[in-house]
C-alpha positions as CSV (number, residue, x, y, z in Angstrom):
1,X,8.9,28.8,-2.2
2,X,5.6,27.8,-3.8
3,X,5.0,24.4,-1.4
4,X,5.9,26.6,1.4
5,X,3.3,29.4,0.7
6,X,0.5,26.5,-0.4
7,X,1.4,24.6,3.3
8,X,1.1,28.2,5.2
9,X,-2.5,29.2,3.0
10,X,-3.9,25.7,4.0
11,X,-2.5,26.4,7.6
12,X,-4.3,29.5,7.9
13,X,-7.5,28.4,6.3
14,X,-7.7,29.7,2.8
15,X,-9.7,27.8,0.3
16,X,-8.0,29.5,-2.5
17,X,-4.7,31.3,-3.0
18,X,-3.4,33.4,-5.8
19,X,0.3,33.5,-7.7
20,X,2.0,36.0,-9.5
21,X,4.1,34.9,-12.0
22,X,4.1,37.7,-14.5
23,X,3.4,37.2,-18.3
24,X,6.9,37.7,-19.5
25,X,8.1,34.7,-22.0
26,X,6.4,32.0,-19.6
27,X,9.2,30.2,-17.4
28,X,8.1,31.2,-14.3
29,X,4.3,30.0,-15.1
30,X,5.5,26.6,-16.2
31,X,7.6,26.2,-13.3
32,X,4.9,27.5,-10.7
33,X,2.4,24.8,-12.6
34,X,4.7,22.3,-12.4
35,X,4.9,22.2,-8.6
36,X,1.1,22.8,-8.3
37,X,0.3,19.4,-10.9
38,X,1.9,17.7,-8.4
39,X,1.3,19.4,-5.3
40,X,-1.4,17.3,-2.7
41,X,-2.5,19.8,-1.2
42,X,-3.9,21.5,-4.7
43,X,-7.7,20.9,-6.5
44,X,-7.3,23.4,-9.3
45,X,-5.5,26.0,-10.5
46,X,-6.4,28.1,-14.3
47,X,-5.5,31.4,-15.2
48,X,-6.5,34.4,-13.5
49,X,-9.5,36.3,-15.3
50,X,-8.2,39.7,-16.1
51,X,-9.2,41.9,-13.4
52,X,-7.0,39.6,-11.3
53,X,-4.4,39.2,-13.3
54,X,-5.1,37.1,-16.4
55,X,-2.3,35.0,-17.6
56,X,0.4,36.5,-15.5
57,X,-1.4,34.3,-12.4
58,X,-2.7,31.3,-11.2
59,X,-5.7,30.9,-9.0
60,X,-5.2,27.8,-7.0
61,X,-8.0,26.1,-4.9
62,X,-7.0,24.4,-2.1
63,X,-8.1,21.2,-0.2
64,X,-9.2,21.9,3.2
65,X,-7.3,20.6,6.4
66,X,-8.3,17.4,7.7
67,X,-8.8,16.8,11.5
């Protein structure tokens, strides 16, 4: 679900996305940063500053589409 959303956010132009994950015990944020260390399409990622979420998500910048 994560490589589909990245693919449609770079399809539609956005520089920089945001996941929820939720804090809970952490399983979900390993496994969304697991896709995104490997992901091409991905610059960055880092927590969230609070007002956006803090560690319960992931900012994600995005490289732009060639072409």
């Amino acid at each position: 679900m994560v490589e589909e959303y990245l693919r449609e956010a770079r399809a539609r132009g956005f520089s920089e996305v945001r996941l929820i994950h939720g804090r809970g015990i952490g399983a979900q944020r390993a496994s969304v940063r697991a896709v995104l260390e490997r992901h091409p399409a991905v610059l960055a990622f880092a927590d969230a500053p609070p007002e956006r979420g803090g560690w319960g998500a992931t900012l994600v910048r995005l490289r732009p589409v060639e072409g």
